[in-house]
Every structure is written in C-alpha cells, then in structure tokens.
C-alpha positions in Angstrom: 2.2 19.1 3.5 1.1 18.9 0.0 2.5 20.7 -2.5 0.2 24.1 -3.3 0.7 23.4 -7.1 -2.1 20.3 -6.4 -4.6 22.1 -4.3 -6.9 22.8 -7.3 -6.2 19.2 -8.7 -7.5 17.9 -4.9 -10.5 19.9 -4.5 -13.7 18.6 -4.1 -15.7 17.7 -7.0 -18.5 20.0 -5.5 -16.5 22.8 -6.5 -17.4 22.4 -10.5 -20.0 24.0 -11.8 -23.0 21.9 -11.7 -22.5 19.3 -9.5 -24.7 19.4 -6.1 -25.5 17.1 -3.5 -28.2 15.1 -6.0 -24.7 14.3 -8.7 -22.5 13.4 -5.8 -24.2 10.2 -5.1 -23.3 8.6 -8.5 -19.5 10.3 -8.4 -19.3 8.8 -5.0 -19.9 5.0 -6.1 -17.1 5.5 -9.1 -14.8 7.6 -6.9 -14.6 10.4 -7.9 -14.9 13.1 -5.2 -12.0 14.9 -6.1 -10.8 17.2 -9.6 -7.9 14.5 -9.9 -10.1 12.0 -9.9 -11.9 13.1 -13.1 -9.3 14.1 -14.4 -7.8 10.4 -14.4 -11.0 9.2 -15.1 -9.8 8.1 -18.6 -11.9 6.8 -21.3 -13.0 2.7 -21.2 -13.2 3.4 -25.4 -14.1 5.6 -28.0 -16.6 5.2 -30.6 -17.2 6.4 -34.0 -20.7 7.4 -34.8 -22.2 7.0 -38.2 -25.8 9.2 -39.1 -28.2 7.1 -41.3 -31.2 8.2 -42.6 -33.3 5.4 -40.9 -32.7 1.7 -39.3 -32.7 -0.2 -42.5 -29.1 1.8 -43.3 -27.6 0.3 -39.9 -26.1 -3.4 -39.0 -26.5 -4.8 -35.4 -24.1 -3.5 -33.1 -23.6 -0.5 -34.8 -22.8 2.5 -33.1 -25.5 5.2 -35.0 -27.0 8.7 -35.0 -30.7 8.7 -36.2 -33.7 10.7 -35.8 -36.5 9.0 -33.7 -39.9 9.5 -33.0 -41.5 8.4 -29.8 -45.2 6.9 -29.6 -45.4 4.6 -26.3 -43.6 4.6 -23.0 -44.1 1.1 -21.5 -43.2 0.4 -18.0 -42.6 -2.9 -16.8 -44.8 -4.6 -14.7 -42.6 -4.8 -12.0 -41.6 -1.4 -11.2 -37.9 -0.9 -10.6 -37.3 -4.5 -11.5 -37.6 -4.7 -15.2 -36.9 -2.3 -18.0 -38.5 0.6 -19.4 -39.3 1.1 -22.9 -39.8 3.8 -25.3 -41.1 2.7 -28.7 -40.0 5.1 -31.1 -39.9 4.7 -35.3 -37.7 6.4 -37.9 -38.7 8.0 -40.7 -39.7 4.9 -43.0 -41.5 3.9 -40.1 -39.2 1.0 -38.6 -39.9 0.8 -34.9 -37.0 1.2 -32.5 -37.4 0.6 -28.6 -35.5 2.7 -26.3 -34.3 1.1 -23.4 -33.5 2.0 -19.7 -32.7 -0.2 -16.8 -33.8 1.5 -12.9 -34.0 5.3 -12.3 -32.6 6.2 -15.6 -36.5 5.8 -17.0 -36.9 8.7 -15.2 -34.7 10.8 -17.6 -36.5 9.2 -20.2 -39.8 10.3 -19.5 -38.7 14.0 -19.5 -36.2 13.7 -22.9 -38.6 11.5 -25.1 -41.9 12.8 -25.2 -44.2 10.9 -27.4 -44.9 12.6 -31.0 -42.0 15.0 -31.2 -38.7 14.0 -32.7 -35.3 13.8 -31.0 -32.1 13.1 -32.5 -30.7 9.5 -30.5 -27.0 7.9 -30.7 -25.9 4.9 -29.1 -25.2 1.3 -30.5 -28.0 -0.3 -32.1 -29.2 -4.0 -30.7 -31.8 -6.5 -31.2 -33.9 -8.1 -28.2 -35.8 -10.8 -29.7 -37.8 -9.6 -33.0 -37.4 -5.8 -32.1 -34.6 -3.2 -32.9 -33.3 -1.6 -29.5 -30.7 1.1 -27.9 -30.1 0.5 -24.5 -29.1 3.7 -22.8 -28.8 5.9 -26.0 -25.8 8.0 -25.4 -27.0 11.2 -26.3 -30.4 12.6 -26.7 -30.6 16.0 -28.7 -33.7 18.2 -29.7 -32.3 20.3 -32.4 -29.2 18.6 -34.3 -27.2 16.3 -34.8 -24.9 18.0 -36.0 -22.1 17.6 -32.9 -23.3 14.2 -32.1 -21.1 12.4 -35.3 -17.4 14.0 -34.0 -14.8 11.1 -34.2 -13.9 9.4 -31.2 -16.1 10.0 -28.7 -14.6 8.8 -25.6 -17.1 6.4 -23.3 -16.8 6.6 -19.8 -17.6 4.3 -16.9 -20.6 5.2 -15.5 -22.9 4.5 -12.2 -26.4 5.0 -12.2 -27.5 8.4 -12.7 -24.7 9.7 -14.7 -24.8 10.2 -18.5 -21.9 10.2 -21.0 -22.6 14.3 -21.5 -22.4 14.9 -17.7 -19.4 13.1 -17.1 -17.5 14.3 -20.2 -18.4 17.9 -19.3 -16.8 17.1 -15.4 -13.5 16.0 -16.9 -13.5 18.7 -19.2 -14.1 21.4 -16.1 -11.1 19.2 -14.1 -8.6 19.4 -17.2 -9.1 23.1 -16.9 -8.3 22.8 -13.7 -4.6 20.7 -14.1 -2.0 23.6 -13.9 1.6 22.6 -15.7 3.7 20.8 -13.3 7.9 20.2 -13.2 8.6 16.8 -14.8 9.7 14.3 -12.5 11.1 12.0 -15.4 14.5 11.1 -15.8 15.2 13.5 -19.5 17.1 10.3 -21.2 13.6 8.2 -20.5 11.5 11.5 -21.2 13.3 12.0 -24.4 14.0 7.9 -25.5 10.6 7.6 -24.8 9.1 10.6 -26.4 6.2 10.9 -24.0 4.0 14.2 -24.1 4.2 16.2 -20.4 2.4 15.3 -18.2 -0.7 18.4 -18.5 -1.1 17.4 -22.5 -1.0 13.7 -22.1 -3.7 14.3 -19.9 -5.5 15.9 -22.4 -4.5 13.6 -25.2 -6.0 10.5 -23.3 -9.3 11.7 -23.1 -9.2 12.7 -27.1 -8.5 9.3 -28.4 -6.9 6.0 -28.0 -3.5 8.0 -27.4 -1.1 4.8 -26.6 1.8 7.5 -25.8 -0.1 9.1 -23.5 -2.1 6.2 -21.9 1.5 5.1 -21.4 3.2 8.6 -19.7 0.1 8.6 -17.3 1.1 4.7 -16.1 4.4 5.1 -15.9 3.7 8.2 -13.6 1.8 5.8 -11.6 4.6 2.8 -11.4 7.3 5.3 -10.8 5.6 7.0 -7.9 4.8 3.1 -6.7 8.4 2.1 -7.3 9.5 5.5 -5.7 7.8 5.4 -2.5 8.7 1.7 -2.3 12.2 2.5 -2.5 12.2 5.1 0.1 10.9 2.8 2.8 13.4 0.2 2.2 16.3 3.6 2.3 14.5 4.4 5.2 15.3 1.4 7.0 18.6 0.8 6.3 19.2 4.2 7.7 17.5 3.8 10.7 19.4 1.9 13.8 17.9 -1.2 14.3 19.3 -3.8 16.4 21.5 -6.9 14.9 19.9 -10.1 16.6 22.2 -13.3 16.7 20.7 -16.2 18.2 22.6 -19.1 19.2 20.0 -21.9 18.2 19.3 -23.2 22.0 15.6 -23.0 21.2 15.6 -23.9 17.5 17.5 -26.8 18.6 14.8 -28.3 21.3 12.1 -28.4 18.2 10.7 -31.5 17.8 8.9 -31.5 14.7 7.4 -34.7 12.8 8.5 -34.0 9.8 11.9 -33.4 7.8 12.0 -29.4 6.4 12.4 -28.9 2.8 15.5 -27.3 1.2 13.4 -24.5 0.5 12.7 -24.0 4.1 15.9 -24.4 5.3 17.6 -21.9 2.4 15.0 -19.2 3.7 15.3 -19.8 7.4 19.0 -18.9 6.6 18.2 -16.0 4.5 15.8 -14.9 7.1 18.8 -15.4 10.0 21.7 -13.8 7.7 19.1 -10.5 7.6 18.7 -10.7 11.4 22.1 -10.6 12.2 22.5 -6.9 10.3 22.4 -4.2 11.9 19.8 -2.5 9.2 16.1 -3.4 10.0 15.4 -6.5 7.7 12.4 -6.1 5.7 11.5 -9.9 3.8 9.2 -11.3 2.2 8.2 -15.0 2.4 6.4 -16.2 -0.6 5.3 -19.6 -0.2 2.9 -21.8 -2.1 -0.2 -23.6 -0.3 0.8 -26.1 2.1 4.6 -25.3 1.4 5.0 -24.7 5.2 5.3 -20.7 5.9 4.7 -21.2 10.0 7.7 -23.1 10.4 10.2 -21.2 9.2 7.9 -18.0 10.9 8.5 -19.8 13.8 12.7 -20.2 13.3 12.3 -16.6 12.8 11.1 -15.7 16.0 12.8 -18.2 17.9 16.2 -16.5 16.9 14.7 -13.1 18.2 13.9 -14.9 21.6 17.5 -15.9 21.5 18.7 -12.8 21.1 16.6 -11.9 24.1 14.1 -10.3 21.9 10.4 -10.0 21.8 8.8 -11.2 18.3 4.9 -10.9 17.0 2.6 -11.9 14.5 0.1 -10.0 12.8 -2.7 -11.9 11.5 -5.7 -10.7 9.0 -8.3 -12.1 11.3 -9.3 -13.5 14.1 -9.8 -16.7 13.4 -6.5 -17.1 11.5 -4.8 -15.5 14.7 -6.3 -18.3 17.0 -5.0 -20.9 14.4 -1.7 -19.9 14.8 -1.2 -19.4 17.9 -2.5 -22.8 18.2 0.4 -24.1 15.8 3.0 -22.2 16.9 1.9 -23.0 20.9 1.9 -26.6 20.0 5.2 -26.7 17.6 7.2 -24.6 20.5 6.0 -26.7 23.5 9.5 -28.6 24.2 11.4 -24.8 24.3 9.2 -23.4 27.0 8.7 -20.2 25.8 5.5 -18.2 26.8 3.4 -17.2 23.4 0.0 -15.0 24.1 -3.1 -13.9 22.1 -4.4 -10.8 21.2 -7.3 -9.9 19.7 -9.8 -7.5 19.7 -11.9 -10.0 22.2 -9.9 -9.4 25.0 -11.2 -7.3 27.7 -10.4 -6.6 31.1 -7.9 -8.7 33.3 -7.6 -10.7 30.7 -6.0 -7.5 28.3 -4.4 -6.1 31.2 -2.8 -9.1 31.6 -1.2 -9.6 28.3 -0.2 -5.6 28.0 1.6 -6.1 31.5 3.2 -9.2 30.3 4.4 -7.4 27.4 6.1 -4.8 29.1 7.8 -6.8 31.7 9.0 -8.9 28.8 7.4 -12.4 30.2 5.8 -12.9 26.9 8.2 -13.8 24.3 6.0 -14.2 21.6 2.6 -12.2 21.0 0.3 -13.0 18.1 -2.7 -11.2 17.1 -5.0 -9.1 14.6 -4.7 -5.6 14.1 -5.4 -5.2 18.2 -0.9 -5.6 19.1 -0.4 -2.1 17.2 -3.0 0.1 19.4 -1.5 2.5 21.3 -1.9 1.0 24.4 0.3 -2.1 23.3 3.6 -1.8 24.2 6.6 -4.8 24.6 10.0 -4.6 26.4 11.8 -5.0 23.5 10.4 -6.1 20.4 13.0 -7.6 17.9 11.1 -9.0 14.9 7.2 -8.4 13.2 6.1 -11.4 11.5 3.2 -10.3 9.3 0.9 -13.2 7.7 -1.2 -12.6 4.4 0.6 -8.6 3.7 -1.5 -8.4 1.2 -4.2 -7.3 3.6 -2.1 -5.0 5.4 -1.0 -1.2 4.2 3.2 0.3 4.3 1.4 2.5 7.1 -0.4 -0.1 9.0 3.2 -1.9 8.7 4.9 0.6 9.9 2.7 2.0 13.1 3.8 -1.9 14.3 7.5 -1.4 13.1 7.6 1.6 15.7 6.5 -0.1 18.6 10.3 -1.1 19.2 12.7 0.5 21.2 14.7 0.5 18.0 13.5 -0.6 14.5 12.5 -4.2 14.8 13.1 -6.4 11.9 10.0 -7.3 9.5 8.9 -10.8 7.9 6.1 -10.2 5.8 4.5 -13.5 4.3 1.6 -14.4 1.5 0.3 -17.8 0.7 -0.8 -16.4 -2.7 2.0 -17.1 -5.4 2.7 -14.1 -7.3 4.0 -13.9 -11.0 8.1 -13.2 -10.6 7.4 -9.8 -13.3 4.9 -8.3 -10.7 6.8 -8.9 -7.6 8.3 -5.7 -7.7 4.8 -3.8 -8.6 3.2 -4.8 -5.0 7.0 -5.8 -3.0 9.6 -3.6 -4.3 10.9 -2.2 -1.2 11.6 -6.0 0.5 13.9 -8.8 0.0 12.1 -11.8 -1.0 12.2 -15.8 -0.4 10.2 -18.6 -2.2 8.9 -21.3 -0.6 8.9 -23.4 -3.7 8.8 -26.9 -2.7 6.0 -28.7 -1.1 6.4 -31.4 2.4 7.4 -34.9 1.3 4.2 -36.3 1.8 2.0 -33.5 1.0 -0.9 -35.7 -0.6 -2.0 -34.4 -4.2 -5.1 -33.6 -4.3 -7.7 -35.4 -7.4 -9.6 -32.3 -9.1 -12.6 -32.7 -11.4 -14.3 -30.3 -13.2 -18.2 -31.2 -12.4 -21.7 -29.5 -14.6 -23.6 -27.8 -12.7 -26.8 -29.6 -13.9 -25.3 -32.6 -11.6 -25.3 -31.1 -8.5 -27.8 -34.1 -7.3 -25.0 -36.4 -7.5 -22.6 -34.1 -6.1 -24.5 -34.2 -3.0 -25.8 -37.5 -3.0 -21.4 -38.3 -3.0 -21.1 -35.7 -0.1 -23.5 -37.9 1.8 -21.4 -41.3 1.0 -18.2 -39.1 2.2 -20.1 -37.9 5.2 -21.4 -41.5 6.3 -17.8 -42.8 5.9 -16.9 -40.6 8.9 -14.7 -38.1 6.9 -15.5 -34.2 6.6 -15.9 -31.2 3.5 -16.1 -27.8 2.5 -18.8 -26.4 0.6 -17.6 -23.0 -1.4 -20.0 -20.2 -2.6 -19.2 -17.1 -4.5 -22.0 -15.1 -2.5 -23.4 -14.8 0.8 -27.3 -14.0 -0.2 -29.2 -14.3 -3.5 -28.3 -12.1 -5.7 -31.1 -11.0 -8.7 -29.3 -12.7 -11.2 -30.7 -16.2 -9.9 -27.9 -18.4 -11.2 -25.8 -17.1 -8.8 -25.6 -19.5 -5.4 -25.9 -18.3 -2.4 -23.9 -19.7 0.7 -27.2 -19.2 2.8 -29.7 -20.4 0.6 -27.2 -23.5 0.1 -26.7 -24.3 3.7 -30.2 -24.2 4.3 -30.7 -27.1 1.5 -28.0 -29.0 3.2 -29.0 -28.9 6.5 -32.3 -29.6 5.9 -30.9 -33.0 4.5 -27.8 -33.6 6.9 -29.0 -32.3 9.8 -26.9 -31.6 12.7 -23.7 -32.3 10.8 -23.5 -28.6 9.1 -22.1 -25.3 9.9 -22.4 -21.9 8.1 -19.2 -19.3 7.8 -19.0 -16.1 6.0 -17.8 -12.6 6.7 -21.4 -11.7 7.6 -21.5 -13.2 10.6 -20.6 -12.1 14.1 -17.3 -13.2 14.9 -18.2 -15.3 17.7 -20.8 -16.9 16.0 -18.4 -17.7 13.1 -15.3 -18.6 15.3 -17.8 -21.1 17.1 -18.7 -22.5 13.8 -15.4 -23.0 12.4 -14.4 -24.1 16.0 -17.4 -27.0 15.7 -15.9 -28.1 12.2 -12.3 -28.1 13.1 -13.1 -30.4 16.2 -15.2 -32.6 14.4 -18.1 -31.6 15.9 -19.9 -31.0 12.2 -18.8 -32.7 9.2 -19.6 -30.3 6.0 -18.9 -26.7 6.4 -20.9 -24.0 4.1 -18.6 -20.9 3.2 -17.7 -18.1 1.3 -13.9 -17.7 0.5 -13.9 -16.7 4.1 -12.0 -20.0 4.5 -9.4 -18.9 1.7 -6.5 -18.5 3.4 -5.5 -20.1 7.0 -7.8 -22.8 7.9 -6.3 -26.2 8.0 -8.3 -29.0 9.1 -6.5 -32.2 8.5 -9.5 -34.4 8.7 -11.2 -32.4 5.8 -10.3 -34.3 2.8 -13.6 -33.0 0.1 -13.6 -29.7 -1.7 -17.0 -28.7 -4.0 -16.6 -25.2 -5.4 -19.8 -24.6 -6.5 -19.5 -21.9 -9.6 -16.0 -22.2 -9.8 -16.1 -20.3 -13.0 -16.9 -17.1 -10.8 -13.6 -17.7 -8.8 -9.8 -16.5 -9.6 -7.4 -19.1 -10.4 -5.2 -17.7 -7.3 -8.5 -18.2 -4.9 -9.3 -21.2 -6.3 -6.1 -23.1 -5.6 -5.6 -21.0 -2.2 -9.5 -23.0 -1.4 -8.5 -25.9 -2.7 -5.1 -26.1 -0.4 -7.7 -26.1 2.9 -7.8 -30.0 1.9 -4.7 -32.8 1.1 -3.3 -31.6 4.4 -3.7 -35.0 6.4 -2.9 -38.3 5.4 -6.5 -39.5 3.4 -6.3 -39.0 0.3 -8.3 -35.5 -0.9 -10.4 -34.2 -3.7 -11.7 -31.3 -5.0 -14.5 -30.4 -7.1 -15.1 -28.0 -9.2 -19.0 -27.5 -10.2 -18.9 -25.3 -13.5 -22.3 -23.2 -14.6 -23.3 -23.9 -18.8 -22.2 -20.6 -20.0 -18.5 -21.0 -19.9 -15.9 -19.0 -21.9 -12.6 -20.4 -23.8 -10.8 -18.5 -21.3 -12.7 -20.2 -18.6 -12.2 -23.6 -20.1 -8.6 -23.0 -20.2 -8.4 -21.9 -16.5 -10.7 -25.0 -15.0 -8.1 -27.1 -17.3 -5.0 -25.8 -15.4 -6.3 -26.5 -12.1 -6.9 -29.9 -12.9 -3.3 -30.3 -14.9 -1.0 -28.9 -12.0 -1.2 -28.1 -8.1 1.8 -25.7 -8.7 0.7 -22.6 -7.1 3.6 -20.6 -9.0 2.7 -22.2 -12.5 -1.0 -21.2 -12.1 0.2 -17.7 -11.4 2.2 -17.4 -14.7 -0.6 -18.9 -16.8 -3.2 -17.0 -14.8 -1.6 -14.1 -15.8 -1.9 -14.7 -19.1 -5.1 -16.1 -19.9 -6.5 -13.0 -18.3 -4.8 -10.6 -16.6 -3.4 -9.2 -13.3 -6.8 -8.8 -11.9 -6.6 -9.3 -8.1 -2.7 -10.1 -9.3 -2.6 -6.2 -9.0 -3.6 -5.2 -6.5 -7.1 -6.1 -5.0 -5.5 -5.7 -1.8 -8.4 -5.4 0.7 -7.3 -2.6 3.5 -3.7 -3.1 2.2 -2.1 -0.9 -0.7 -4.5 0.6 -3.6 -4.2 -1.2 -6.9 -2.9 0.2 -9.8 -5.6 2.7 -11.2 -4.2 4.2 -15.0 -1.1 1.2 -15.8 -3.1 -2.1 -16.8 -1.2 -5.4 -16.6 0.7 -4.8 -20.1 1.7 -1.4 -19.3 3.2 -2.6 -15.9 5.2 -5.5 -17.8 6.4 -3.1 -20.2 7.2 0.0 -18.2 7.8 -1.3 -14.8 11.1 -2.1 -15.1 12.1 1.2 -16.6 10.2 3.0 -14.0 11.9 0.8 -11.3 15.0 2.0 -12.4 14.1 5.9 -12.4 13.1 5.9 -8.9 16.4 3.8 -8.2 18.5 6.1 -10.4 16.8 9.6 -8.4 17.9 8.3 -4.9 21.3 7.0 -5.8 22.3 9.4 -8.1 20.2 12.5 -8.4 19.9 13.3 -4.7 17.4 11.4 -3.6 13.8 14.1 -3.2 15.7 17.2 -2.6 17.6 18.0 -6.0 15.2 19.7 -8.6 13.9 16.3 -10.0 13.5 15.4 -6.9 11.4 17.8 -5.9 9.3 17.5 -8.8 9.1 13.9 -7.7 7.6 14.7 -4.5 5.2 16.5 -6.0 4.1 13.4 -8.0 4.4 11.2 -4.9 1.4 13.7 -3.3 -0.3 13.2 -6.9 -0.5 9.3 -6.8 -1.0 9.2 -2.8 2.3 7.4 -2.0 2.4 10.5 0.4 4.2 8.2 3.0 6.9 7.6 1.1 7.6 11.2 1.7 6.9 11.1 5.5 9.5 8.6 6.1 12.2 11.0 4.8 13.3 13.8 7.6 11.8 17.0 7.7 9.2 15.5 4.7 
C-alpha cells in the first residue's frame, strides 16, 4: 500500500483549482495527470526579461517586455496549416508581428484585440524583413509591472498550455508536497549539503538551483539503485534450484565455427551461476554479430541436463521465429524437442504445446510475451533466457521467473552495447558478461557517408547490386510523410522502388499486420524478394546472410547505437558487405562527428563511449519501450556524477542499516512509492 503521507502528492491533477476536462487534454500529452507530476515538472530554463521603451532598444533574440498595439490579424491561407499573425507596432511605430502556430490563434484573437494596447513578453525574432514573437509568453492588459521578475522559469509545453497556466499548476502542487522523513544516508545529506527534499523542490522551480536539481536526481538514482538491489536480495534469498549439467548435450554440438574466448569465458560464467543454489540473475552484453544465441543456447542445454526446462522470451514475433529457427537448427545432433509460442497459436495447436509443457516433453520453449500467460505452465522450468531486456520490465521479468516450481535462473541479453558508467543505471541488480570479441571471419563491413542530393546514383548502384543476384535493406526513419517534407517516408519510398524493381521488393514496419509483415520478411529471408523497405523494425534480430547492402536513408535522424545495431543486419555471410549512409544538407558538428565514427570503427562498445559524449545518454537512458521508465529529473551528467554515490546508499541501507524496516528505511520506502519502483517493495515479505 502506499504510504498515506503521498496521497495528496498522487491525486489527480483534476483536483487543482482550474483544471477541467478542456486542460486535461494538453496535461495528458506531457504527463502530467497527477500533483507529483507537476510538481517534478521542473523548469527547461529560466529567462531574464528586460522592458524597453520600443523595438529599436532590443537585439535579436532578446528576451523583452514591451507595450504593443495591435492593428491586423492575418490568418493564413491554409487554415490550421500555416501561422497566424497579429501585426502589432510600438510606440515609435515599429511594427512587430505576433505569431501563433495551430489552435493557439485562437487565444490570440480573444487577448489581442486590434487598437488597444497590451503589455507582451517573449524573445524577440526576425522572419525575413519583419520583427516577430512567436508565442509571446505573457500577455497583460494593465502592467508590466510583474512581468520583468528575474528568472522566470520556462516550462515544456503541449499545445494549449501557456507558461502562466502551467506555472500556476506547479505552484497549486508545491502547496500540496507535505515534509517527508529523509531517506538519505546523514554523512551524504550532510557532505553533500543538499536542501530536504520539500525545499529543493521549491528551489528548482525558482532558479537554476544546481544543489537542488542535484538532491531531486539523486532521489531518483537512489530509489533506481534501491529497488534494483532488492530484487537481486530477493533472489538470493529465495530457494532456487542448483542445476549441474554434465555436458552430454553440449558435447553432441556440431557447430561450423570455432567460439571466441569471449564466448567461452561467459558460457563458464553463465554455468558457475547455474550450479548455485541462489537464482542466477545475468546479463549477456554482446556486440552485433558477437554471437549471443550460442552461448544462450550452452545455457539452456546445461538446464536440459540437469533435467530442466529452459525458455526464451523474445520482443517479437518475428525475432521469436528466428530463433527458434537457429537454435532448432544448431541443436539438431542432441535431439532435444524445442517448441514455439506465440500469440498465433490457437487451438490444437496451443493445446498441444501447453500439454507438452507440463508433461515435460518439451525441453526448450521460445516465444513472445505469450509463455508468461497464466495458462502456461512447464514441469519444471530451470532457466529464462530473455533476448533484447531492454524491452521487457523487472515485473514482466518476474511474472516469467514465477512460473517455476522453484525460482528458475535468469539470462537476460541485449545486442545494444552500453557505456560501462551506465550499466549500473539500467542493470544494477544482475551480474554481467561481455561479449567483446567478434567470430574470426565476421566480414567488416565498408561504410560511406552518401548526400542526399545523390540518391539517383544510390539507386541506380542498388539496381547493379540487385542484377548481380545479391540482396539489401532499405532504412527509413518514418513510416508515412510527415509535414515537414524532408522527412522520408518508408511507404512513399517503397512505392518509388517498386515501381522501378518490380516484384523484387517487400515493405516492413511496425504498422503492418503481423502476418502480413512476417510474410514479407519471410519472402526476403528466402530470397524470394531482393531489396527490403523498412523502418528500424529490422533493428535488432534479423540476419539474412545473403543481404550484403545497407542504405540508411537520413542517417542523421538515427542514434549511433540504432545505427550500428542496422548496420549489423549485413557482413553476416561470406560476400563482402557495405553500408550507406545517405546524409540530409543541414548537418550539425555533432552530427559530422557521429557519421565520422561509424565509418572509423565497427566497435559497438567504442561507439557507445563516444556516443555518449558527443551527445548524451539519450535512448542510452532509458528509452526502453514497455521495459523500465527512463530516468525523468537526473540527466546524463547528474547520473555519472551521483550514481555511484547513490549506488552505494542503497547498498549501505540493506547491508548495514536494516534493510526497509529501520527508520531510514522506512523513509526509503516511502521514496520507493514516490519514484514508482513500488516493486522493489513488493518483493520484500509482508511489503
């Protein structure tokens, strides 16, 4: 149960004065439903506002206070499309437009009527030959009087909020956030000589407060690092089962190739954590192509030695069919039985597989999200392998962890390299191995970076690859045309291409009904079509050894870490591959840098490092799809600099201070419910 000290900080934003159904809308889109969520609904900036008697007294970019007079309100000729205007002048007669974008020019209709004078603030601009204020801040009849205070904080906004509504909201939720016990350690409270937790609160939405920006992250990492922590406590105290296998399966393998000391080390890591009692709970960092199935693959085998049951938990479905593919294929000499479960299976077919589950026929299951439903239940399930965990939750992790009669153990794995300082932001609570070397033989792969302006020749070389026999990707950052027209689409792009190869190309995106994508895909990994059109759909999972071309068309709009998880879908046969990277005109220093790396180095943990870097954790952090939430209130520098401090808090208040039921503890539980890491407290007993 949450703690009652919260229940006004997690009522719903309804319950402040002035917000109806009409305001909810626009709090919806930026999250904030709930009193906590304004009140951590910190400031982007603040600005300084400086009155001036008219325009000529300002520079562009300014932020300014001056008195305006409307005279015209000009709507665009598309309406909704382009912007509104109100041409206003000062009093020396300069002209000013004020400018809204969508329904906001409704607002301005009612605040600026023409021929009476209104006080504006907000930066000042030029478009073309004319002064402008896009969105002015504040609008004010009588004075300006309020309008000049120092640091003004500036908040995020969605359409149809205002800086005056939402800095009104917070104000109502910070009158809301009752004093609460402090849940950090006194030598860190007092070394670090934070504010408590109510006034930092306060202080952050005042001004550029770093002390306080930086008591309200660590609150976040330690109730991360906290919750973490308690899972892995919680497995080590739950019985699991010690599995010991004797290698008569692993040794029946007959596999083309020669493992790589990086395989091997973390196939014996993974089999010294079987063989405790404890539940293991590991994860398997590997690069692209560094070969993460085989040693999944050991892992499980050494559960069906044991006389275990093992599964796999894929993302999606089409990822799910590829591995059971692999793994059917790779384990044929052993003559194990391995089974698929997806969300597809109906029928005899699903009764089937449950039945063979339970009378323990099936050794090996692998699946989507489909083997943790109720109705799926296994004789005696030893081990969870768990592909790509960054798109699964601690929950969902744990509703499969229970389906054993005793704790099974966990092998969680991610192709997506992960910078060694925020490992323990999104993995704290598991052991990890690296798979840091790459197959002898593993072709490197050519990269260019490519203008967009030649996209002509691009495809004209598409069509000499195509004739040769050989097969490509096509990339796109969208799935429909978007307004801003530079922005491909994968449809618009597929239809282009088809119209001029024919036959010979598929479409695949997350749109799509999965039976018409799995066809697709199905199509280009036979052979059957040789150019595939896709979003990052294909990021992860899809190896087709035959495709040896990659054209990322905007690569600019891509992450380093997607694009070298796209790039690894080709080099994986024994043609030699190449990659292209098609680049839009309008590219930053930063992006320069970053289409630079990928063409230097095809060392997935290098590009991580440098990635994070030139510009941040980013999806680093925590995009995590329907896994974990990212990091909210600590930005990338505050997790590098507080993390490990926070880290050692949390480790410090289990080991030492009695865990969540001595008095910081308790005060710790009550931050746990704060930040949602509510199941690190479920996992305790009686929590």
């Amino acid at each position: 149960m949450r703690p009652d000290a919260l229940n006004s900080l997690f009522a719903e934003t309804q319950t402040l004065e002035g917000v109806g159904p009409k305001l909810m809308k626009p709090l919806e889109k930026l999250g904030l439903t709930r009193v906590r969520d304004l009140a951590y609904h910190l400031p982007e900036r603040f600005v300084t506002r400086r009155a001036i008697a008219n325009l000529d007294d300002a520079g562009e970019g300014e932020q300014v206070i001056v008195a305006l007079t409307p005279t015209e309100h000009r709507a665009a000729r598309n309406p909704g499309r382009g912007p509104y205007r109100v041409l206003s002048q000062d009093e020396a007669g300069n002209i000013c437009a004020l400018t809204y974008f969508g329904r906001a020019s409704y607002t301005a209709k009612k605040q600026l009527p023409v021929g009476e004078k209104r006080w504006v603030a907000g930066r000042l601009d030029r478009y073309g030959d004319m002064l402008q204020i896009v969105h002015p801040d504040h609008i004010e009849k009588d004075s300006a009087a309020h309008l000049g205070r120092l640091n003004e904080p500036v908040y995020r906004l969605s359409e149809g909020l205002t800086q005056p509504r939402v800095a009104g909201l917070v104000g109502q939720a910070l009158e809301r956030c009752p004093e609460l016990p402090e849940w950090i350690e006194p030598g860190q409270f007092e070394k670090a000589a934070w504010p408590t937790w109510r006034d930092a609160l306060h202080l952050a939405h005042k001004d550029a407060h770093e002390q306080a920006r930086d008591r309200l992250a660590y609150d976040e990492l330690l109730a991360n690092s906290l919750a973490l922590l308690l899972v892995k406590a919680e497995g080590r105290r739950r019985k699991g089962q010690a599995l010991a296998g004797d290698g008569s399966l692993r040794d029946k393998l007959d596999l083309p190739f020669e493992m790589t000391g990086a395989q091997k080390r973390s196939i014996a890591e993974i089999e010294g954590g079987l063989q405790q009692e404890a539940p293991m709970l590991r994860l398997l960092q590997g690069d692209v192509g560094a070969g993460k199935t085989v040693v999944a693959l050991a892992a499980m085998l050494i559960a069906v030695e044991a006389g275990k049951q093992a599964a796999m938990l894929a993302p999606t479905e089409i990822l799910a069919r590829q591995h059971f593919e692999t793994l059917r294929k790779m384990a044929a000499p052993t003559g194990i039985e391995i089974a698929l479960l997806t969300g597809r299976a109906k029928g005899r077919e699903r009764e089937g597989l449950l039945m063979g589950l339970l009378d323990g026929s099936i050794d090996i299951l692998v699946g989507t999200h489909a083997i943790f439903q109720e109705t799926v239940n296994y004789k005696d399930l030893g081990l969870v392998v768990i592909d790509e965990q960054h798109r699964f939750g601690v929950q969902q992790r744990l509703a499969l962890a229970a389906k054993g009669k005793r704790a099974p153990h966990t092998l969680a794995m991610t192709a997506t390299p992960i910078p060694r300082s925020l490992t323990l932001a999104q993995y704290g609570e598991m052991d990890v191995s690296r798979l840091d070397e790459l197959p002898p033989g593993r072709q490197s792969i050519e990269t260019l970076v490519v203008a967009q302006e030649r996209i002509d020749d691009v495809v004209a070389g598409v069509e000499r690859h195509l004739a040769k026999g050989q097969q490509a990707y096509w990339v796109c950052p969208m799935v429909r045309d978007s307004e801003i027209a530079d922005i491909a689409a994968a449809e618009a792009r597929y239809a282009s291409l088809k119209e001029r190869f024919g036959g010979d190309v598929v479409l695949v995106h997350g749109q799509l009904k999965p039976e018409v994508k799995d066809a697709n895909m199905e199509r280009f990994a036979s052979g059957g079509a040789k150019l595939l059109i896709a979003t990052t759909v294909i990021e992860v999972g899809v190896d087709v050894p035959t495709a040896t071309l990659m054209v990322i068309e905007q690569a600019e709009r891509f992450g380093l870490a997607q694009l070298h998880q796209l790039r690894g879908r080709v080099g994986r046969g024994s043609e030699k591959s190449r990659c292209l990277l098609l680049r839009g005109n309008e590219l930053s220093e930063t992006g320069r840098k970053r289409l630079a790396l990928m063409r230097e180095t095809q060392d997935g943990f290098r590009i991580a490092e440098e990635d994070l870097e030139l510009r941040g954790g980013g999806e680093l952090l925590g995009t995590r799809q329907s896994g974990e939430a990212a990091f909210h209130i600590a930005n990338l520098e505050q997790v590098q600099k507080l993390l490990p401090a926070a880290h050692a808090d949390a480790r410090l208040l289990i080991d030492r201070d009695g865990g969540l039921t001595s008095d910081r503890g308790e005060a710790a539980r009550i931050l746990l419910y704060l930040f949602e890491r509510d199941w690190g407290v479920q996992l305790l007993r009686g929590g």
